[in-house]
VOGU-3710 file (C-alpha; in Angstrom, 3 decimals, decimal comma):
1> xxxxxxxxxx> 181,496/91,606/110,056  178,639/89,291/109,061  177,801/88,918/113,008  177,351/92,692/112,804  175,362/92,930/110,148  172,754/90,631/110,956  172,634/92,305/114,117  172,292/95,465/112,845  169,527/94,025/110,357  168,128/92,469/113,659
11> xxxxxxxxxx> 167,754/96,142/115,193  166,370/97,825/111,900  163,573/95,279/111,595  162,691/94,686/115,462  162,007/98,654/115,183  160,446/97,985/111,546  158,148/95,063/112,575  156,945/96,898/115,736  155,692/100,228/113,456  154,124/97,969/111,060
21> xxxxxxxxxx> 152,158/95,995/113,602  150,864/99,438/115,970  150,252/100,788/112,175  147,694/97,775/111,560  146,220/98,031/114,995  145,426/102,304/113,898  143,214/101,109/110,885  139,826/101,806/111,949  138,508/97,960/109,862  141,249/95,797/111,468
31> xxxxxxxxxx> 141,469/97,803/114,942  138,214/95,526/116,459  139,770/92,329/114,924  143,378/92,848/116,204  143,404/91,557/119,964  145,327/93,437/122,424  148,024/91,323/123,009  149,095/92,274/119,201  152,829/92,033/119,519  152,396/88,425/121,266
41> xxxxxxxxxx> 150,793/87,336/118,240  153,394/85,019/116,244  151,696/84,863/113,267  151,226/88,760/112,849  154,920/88,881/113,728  155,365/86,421/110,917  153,195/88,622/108,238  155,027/92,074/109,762  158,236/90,477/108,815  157,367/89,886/105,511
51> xxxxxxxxxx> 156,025/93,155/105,107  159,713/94,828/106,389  161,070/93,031/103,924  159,012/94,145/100,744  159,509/97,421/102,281  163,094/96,816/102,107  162,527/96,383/98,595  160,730/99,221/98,141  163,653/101,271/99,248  166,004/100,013/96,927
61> xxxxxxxxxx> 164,339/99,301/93,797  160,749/101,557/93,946  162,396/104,799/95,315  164,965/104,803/92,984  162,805/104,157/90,048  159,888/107,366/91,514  163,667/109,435/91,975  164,458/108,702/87,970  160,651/109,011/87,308  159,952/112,269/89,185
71> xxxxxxxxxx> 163,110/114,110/89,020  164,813/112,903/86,089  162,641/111,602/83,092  159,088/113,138/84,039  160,747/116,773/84,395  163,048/116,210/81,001  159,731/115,002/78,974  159,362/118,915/79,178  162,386/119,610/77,384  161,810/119,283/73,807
81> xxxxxxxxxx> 165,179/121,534/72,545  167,924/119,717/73,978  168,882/116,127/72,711  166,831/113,232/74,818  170,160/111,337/75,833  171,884/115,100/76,922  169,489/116,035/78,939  169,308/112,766/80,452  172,815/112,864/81,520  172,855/116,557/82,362
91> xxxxxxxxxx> 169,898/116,688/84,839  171,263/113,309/86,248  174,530/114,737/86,972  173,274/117,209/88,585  171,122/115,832/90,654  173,851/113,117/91,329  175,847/116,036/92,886  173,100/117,399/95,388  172,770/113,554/96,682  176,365/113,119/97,552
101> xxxxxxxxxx> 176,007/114,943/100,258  172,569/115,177/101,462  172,515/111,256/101,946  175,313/109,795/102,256  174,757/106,860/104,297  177,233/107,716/107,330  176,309/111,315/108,470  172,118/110,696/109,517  171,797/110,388/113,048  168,577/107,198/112,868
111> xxxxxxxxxx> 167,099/105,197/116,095  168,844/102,018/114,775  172,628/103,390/114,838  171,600/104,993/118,358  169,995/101,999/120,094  173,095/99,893/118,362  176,777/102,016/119,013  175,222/104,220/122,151  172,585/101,649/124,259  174,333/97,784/122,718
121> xxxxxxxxxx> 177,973/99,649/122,764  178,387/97,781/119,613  181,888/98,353/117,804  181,258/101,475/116,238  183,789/101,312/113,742  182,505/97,838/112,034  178,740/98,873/112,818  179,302/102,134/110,556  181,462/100,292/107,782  179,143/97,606/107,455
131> xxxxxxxxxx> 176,158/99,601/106,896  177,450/102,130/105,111  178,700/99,343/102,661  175,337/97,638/102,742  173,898/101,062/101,745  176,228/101,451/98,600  175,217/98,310/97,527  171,557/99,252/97,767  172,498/102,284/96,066  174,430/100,690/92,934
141> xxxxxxxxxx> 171,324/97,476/92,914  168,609/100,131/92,793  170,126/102,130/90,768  171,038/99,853/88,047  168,097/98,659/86,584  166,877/102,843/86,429  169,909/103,290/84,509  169,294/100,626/82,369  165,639/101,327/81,329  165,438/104,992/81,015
151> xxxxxxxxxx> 168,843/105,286/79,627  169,027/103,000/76,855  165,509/104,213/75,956  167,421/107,959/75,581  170,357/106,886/73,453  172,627/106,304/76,323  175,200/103,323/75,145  175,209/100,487/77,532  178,498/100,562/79,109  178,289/103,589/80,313
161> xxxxxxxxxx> 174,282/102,664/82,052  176,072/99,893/83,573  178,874/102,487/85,198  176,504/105,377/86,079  175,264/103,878/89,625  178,600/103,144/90,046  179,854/106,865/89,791  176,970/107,310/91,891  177,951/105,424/94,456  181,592/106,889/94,059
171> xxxxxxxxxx> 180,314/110,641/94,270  179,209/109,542/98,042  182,453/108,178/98,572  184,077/111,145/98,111  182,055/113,318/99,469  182,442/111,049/102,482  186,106/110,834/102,346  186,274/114,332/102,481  183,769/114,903/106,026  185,799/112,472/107,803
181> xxxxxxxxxx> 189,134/114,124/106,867  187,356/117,481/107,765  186,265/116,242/111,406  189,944/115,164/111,739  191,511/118,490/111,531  188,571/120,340/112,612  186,463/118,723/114,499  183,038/119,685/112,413  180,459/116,706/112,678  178,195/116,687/109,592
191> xxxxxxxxxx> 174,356/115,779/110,240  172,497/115,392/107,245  169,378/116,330/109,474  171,130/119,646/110,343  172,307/121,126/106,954  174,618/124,212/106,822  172,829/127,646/105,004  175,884/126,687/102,749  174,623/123,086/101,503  170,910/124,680/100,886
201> xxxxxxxxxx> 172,526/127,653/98,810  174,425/125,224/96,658  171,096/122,821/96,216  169,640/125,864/94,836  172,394/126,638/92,392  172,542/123,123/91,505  168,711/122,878/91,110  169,234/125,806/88,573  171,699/124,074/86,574  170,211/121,102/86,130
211> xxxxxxxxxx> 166,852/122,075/85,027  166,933/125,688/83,700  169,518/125,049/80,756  168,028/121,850/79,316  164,545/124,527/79,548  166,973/126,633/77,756  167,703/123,840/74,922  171,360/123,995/76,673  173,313/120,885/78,534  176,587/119,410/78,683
221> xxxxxxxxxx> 177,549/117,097/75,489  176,931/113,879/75,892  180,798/113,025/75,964  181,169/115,400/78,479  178,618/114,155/81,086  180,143/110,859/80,770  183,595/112,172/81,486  182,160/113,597/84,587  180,707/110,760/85,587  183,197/108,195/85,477
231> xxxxxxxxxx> 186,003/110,383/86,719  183,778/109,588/90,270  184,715/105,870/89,963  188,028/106,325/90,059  187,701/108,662/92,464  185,759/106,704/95,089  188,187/104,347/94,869  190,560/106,500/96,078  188,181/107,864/98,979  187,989/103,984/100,300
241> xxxxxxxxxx> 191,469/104,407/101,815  190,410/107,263/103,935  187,497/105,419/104,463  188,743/102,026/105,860  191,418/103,925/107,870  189,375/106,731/109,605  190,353/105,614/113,290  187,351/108,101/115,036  184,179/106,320/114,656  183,283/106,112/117,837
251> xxxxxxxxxx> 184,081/109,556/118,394  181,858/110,653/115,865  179,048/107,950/116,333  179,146/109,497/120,304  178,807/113,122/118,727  176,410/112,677/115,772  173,818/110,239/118,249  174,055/112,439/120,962  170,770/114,319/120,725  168,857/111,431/119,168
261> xxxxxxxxxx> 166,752/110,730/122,386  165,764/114,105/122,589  165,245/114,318/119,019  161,774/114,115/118,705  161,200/115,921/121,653  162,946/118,955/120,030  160,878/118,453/116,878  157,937/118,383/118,835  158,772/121,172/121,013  159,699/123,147/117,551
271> xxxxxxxxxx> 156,432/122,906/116,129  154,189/123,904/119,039  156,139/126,693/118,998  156,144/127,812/115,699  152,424/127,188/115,601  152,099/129,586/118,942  154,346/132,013/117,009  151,909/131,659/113,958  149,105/132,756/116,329  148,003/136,772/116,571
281> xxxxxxxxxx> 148,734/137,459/120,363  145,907/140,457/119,492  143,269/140,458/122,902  141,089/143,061/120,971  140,084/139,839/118,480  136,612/139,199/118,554  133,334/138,070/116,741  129,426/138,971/116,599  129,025/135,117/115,766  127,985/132,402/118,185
291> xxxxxxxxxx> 128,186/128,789/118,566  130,717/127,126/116,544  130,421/130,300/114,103  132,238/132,405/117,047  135,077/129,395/117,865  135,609/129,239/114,267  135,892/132,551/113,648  138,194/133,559/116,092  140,353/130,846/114,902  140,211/132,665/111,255
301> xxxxxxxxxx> 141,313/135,660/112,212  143,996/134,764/114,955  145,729/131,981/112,541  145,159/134,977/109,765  149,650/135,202/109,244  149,630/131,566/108,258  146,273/131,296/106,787  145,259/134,281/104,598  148,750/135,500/104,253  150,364/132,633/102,719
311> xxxxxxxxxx> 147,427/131,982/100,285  147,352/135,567/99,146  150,993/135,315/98,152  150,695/132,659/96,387  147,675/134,119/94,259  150,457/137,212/93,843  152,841/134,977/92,265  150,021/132,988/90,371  149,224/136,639/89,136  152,676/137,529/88,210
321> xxxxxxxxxx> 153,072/134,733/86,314  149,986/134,925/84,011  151,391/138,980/83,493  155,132/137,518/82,439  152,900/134,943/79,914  150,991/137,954/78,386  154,613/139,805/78,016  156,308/136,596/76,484  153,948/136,010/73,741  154,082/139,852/72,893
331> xxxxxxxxxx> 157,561/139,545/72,236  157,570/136,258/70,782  153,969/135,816/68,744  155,432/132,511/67,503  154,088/130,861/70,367  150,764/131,674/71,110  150,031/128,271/68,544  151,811/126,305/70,765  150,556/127,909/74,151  146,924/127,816/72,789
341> xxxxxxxxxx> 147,385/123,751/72,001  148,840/123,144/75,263  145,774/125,066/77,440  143,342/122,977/75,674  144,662/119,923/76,149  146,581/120,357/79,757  144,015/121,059/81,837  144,330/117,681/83,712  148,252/119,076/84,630  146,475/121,601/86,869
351> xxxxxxxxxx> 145,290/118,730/89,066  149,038/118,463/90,455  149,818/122,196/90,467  145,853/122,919/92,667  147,467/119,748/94,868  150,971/121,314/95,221  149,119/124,770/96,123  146,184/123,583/98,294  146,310/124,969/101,915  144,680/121,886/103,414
361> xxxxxxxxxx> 147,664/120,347/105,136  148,865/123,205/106,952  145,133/124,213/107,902  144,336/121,039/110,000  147,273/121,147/111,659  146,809/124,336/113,005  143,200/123,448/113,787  144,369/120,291/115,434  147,642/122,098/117,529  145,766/125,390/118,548
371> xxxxxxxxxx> 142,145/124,071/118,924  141,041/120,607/118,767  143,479/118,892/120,840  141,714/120,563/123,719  138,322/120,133/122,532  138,376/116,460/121,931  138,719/115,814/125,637  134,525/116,704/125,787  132,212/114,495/124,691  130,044/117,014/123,655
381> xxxxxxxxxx> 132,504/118,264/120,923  131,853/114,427/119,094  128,445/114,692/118,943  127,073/113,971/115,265  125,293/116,667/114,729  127,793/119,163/116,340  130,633/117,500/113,929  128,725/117,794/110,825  127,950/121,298/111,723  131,566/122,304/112,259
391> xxxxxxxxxx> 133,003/120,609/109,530  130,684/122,495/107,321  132,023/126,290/108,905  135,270/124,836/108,857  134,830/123,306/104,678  133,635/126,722/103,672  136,850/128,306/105,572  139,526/126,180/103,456  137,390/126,767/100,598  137,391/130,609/100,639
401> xxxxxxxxxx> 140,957/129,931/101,261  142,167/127,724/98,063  139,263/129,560/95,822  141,606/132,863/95,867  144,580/131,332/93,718  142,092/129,475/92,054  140,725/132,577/90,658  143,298/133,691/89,673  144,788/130,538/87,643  141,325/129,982/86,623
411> xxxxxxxxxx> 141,018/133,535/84,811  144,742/133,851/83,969  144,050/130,809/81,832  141,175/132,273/80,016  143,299/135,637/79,147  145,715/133,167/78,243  143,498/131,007/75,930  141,821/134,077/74,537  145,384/136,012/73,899  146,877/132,777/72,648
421> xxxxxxxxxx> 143,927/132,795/69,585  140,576/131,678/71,163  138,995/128,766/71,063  135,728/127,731/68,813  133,729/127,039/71,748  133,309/129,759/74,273  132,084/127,442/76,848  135,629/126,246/77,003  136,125/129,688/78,882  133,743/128,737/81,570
431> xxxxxxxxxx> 134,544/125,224/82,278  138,138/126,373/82,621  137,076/128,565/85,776  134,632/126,345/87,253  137,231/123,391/86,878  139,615/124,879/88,818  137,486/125,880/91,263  136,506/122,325/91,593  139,869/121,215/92,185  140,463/123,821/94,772
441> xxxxxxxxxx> 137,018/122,423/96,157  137,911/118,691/96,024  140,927/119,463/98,051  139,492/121,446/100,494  137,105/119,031/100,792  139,244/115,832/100,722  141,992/116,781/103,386  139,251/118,453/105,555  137,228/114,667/105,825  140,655/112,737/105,470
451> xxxxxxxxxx> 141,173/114,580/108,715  138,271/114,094/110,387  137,582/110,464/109,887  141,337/109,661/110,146  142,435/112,232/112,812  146,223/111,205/112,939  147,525/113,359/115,702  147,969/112,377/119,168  147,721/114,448/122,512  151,492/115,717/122,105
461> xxxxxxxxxx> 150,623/116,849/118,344  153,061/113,603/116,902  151,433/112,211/113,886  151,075/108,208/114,586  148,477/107,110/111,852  149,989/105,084/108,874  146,721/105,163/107,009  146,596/108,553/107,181  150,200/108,812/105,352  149,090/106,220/102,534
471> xxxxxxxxxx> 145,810/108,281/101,882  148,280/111,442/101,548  151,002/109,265/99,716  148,021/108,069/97,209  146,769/111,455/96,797  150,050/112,296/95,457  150,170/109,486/93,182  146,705/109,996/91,936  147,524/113,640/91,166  150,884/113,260/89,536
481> xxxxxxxxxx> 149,437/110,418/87,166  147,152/113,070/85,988  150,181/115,349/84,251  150,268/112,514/81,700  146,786/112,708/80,564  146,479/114,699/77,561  142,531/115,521/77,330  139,936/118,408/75,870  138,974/121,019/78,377  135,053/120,278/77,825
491> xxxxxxxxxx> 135,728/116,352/78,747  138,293/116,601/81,446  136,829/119,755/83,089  133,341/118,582/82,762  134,396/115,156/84,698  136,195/116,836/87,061  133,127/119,118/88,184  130,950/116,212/88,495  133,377/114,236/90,378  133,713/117,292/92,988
501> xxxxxxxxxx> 130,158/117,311/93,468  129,721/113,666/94,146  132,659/113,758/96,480  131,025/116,653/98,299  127,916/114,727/98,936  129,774/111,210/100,063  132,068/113,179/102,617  129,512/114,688/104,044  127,830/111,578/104,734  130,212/109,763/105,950
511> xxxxxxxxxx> 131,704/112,475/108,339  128,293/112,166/109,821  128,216/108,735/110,521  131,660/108,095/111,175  133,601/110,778/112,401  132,107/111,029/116,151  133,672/107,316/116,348  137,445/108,361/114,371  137,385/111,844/115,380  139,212/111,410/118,711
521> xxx> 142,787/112,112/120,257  145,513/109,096/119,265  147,086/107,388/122,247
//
């Protein structure tokens, strides 16, 4: 067993170490002091190692503690009717059910189990049980401390923190108890990669439960949620039998692993075509433009479905929202005090739902998949002046884009704030528009020059930069900080318009100078 498992760990960090290191050589101020013989180097081998293994740490302690963060606390700060130690325990519960079985440890065809039970022909039975035990571990050691800090600050007595990550840890048990005896007398192999419409259906329903009742001011009593919970320890306990026993891990390893090599192939292959299916096969499709103006244009309208389509619904359901608000506080004038409090103080909140609705992401990528893939194969195309000029028709593209649902959020507030009792200072009303339109401009903006000066894709459309992913991983942080700032409209919007501006200015400049260098097909 222990022979196993450091080979095992020996596989996972080989794989690790060699990502980390062709990461390093892709940022553009360490790629000219990296020599080319980068995986020969010992002592970057050395530094990558350490570097697996605070990311190994960051998978059991810092993803756990975003999960409680995100999902658990953040969202339940909202709910202000239901006791703080309920709620805890209800959402948790919840959510503690959807995780059983979409990751359970076992069922996730990775690179690592492949290269180990199909290419090594290592015993599949003690390769499986060892990680999988490794992983419940990491589960009940990342969990604990979570437990610990967020639930004694809620009222939650300790004994029972110090058993929740082990029901956790039980509710995968079962759950896994239960796919092995159902590939025994039916032969079904579970993929968590490949879930059934049933398992999304019941994530919904579960979704619902956990966070529309607490909304509500209605959970499960305390003493009940515990109950629940620990009846899983037991439980799992139980499950180990089937567990230990399960004679058909090879079997299964041979069936779950199977399509691994071709995995990313198919992934590949699916997005290409989905992006050719998101393309308007319409010949009659032309401009009056020329230059860059005509390219660009036809782009516009031929990606129109997955462009113009998608934003425009979303501004539909923006508007429907802001209608449902106007209805609510006609029936219930009560809170139009509490609705007008949180408008002038929540603006900074919008900077996570503008992220959440931006149309950047999906905009390069159809720009890189259905245009510039091809057109960074000519030098001309990465001239300065012809990048700068593109990037500019291409900026004011996103930014017509995102500025529709910003319209409408922006002026739903303002009905909002004036139905809701006003505000003192009518310049409040205008700073609320132009500050969302900023937002929608800063991310326009941002993931526009991210792009160019960090173009991540490579020839076969697979994304390979690692700095790109921290820049969109910070982004997120950035943003999501910003729900906890509590500030007046005049000094958050105000900052926020003048940051937008000065960010406008600096990306321009430094697509200029830099991007003909970074703007240029991955190998």
């Amino acid at each position: 067993m222990l022979s196993t498992l450091r080979i095992s760990f020996s596989l996972k960090n080989t794989y690790r170490v060699n990502g980390i290191l062709y990461s390093l050589k892709q940022i553009p101020l360490l790629k000219r002091l990296l020599p080319a013989t980068l995986y020969q180097v010992r002592g970057l081998k050395i530094f990558a190692n350490i570097l697996s293994f605070f990311w190994e740490l960051v998978t059991i302690f810092l993803y756990k503690w975003l999960y409680f963060f995100t999902m658990v606390v953040g969202i339940g700060l909202l709910y202000e009717k239901a006791a703080p130690g309920a709620a805890f325990l209800h959402i948790l519960l919840f959510l503690t059910l959807i995780g059983s079985y979409l990751n359970t440890g076992i069922f996730n065809p990775t690179r690592d189990k492949y290269y180990a039970m199909i290419l090594l022909r290592m015993n599949a039975r003690q390769y499986t049980l060892v990680n999988y035990g490794y992983t419940l571990l990491k589960v009940v050691v990342g969990f604990l401390p979570c437990t610990l800090l967020f639930g004694l600050s809620r009222g939650i007595p300790l004994w029972l923190c110090l058993l929740l990550p082990f029901s956790v840890a039980g509710a995968k048990m079962v759950v896994t108890a239960y796919s092995l005896h159902d590939y025994e007398k039916c032969g079904r192999v579970p993929n968590e990669n490949k879930l059934e419409k049933l398992s999304w259906i019941l994530t919904g329903v579960l979704l619902v439960l956990a966070y529309v009742p607490p909304a509500l001011g209605y959970v499960l009593p305390l003493p009940a949620s515990a109950a629940l919970f620990l009846v899983w320890i037991p439980l799992g306990l139980f499950s180990l039998r089937q567990i230990l026993s399960f004679p058909y891990y090879r079997e299964l390893s041979q069936e779950l692993l199977s399509q691994v090599p071709t995995q990313m192939d198919t992934m590949k292959n699916a997005a290409k075509t989905a992006s050719e299916k998101s393309i308007t096969a319409d010949t009659s499709i032309t401009s009056q433009k020329d230059g860059f103006s005509y390219l660009n244009e036809l782009f516009i309208k031929r990606h129109r479905k997955i462009l113009w389509r998608s934003t425009l619904r979303i501004a539909g359901v923006c508007a429907v929202l802001v209608c449902g608000i106007q209805m609510f506080m006609v029936i219930q004038p009560a809170v139009k005090a509490d609705i007008n409090q949180m408008i002038m103080t929540w603006l900074p909140y919008f900077a996570f739902i503008m992220y959440m609705l931006n149309r950047g992401t999906g905009f390069t990528r159809a720009l890189f998949m259905n245009c510039d893939h091809s057109l960074l194969t000519y030098s001309f195309f990465k001239r300065p002046d012809f990048v700068l000029k593109l990037f500019k028709i291409r900026l004011w593209e996103i930014m017509k884009i995102n500025a529709v649902p910003a319209l409408v959020i922006g002026g739903g507030l303002c009905l909002t704030l004036y139905a809701s009792g006003g505000t003192k200072n009518p310049l409040d009303y205008g700073v609320l528009v132009v500050s969302i339109l900023a937002m929608s401009v800063f991310f326009s903006i941002h993931y526009l020059t991210v792009y160019y000066l960090l173009q991540p894709y490579t020839a076969g459309t697979e994304m390979k930069s690692g700095t790109y992913r921290i820049v969109m991983i910070l982004t997120y942080i950035a943003c999501y900080a910003m729900m906890n700032l509590r500030l007046p409209i005049l000094v958050f919007g105000g900052a926020c318009i003048a940051f937008c501006v000065l960010y406008s200015m600096v990306a321009c400049i430094l697509v200029y100078k830099l991007a003909p260098q970074t703007f240029r097909l991955r190998t």
